[in-house]
C-alpha positions, 0 to 999 in steps of 0.5 A, spaced: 500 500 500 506 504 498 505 506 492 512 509 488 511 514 482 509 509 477 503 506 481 500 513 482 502 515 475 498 509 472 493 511 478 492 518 476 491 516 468 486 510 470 491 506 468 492 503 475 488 504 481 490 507 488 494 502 492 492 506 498 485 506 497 486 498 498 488 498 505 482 499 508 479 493 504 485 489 505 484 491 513 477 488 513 478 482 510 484 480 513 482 482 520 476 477 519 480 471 517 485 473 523 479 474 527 475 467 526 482 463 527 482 467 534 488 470 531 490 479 531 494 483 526 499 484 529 500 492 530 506 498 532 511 492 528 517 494 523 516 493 517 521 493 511 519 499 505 522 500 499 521 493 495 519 496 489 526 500 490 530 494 490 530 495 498 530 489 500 532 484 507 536 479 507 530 474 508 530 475 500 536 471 498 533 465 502 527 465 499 529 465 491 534 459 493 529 456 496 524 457 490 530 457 484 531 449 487 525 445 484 527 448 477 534 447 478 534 440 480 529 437 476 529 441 469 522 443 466 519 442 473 513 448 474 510 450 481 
């Protein structure tokens, strides 16, 4: 729901639509699912920004590797 200067260019020509308009919906959607599973969303937590940039954390590597291993162990295998 962090738009970059593409998303709002898109959004603004009707293109794209407004990544912040979506959050409300997102947070009522995702909050009754958490809800049901007597779970909460966790609130005041750090959150990486910056994706869209190439600002990423380490966690990424790992998850490439880990995503990267099926095609390149069994070549022509799909998800």
């Amino acid at each position: 729901f962090d738009p970059d200067e593409i998303d709002t260019a898109l959004a603004e020509e009707g293109i794209g639509c407004d990544l912040r308009a979506l959050e409300p919906a997102w947070r009522e959607a995702v909050g009754s699912v958490l809800a049901e599973a007597t779970l909460t969303l966790p609130g005041g937590t750090w959150m990486q920004r910056g994706g869209k940039k190439g600002v990423h954390t380490e966690h990424l590597g790992h998850m490439l590797a880990t995503m990267q291993w099926l095609p390149r162990t069994y070549r022509g295998a799909e998800w």
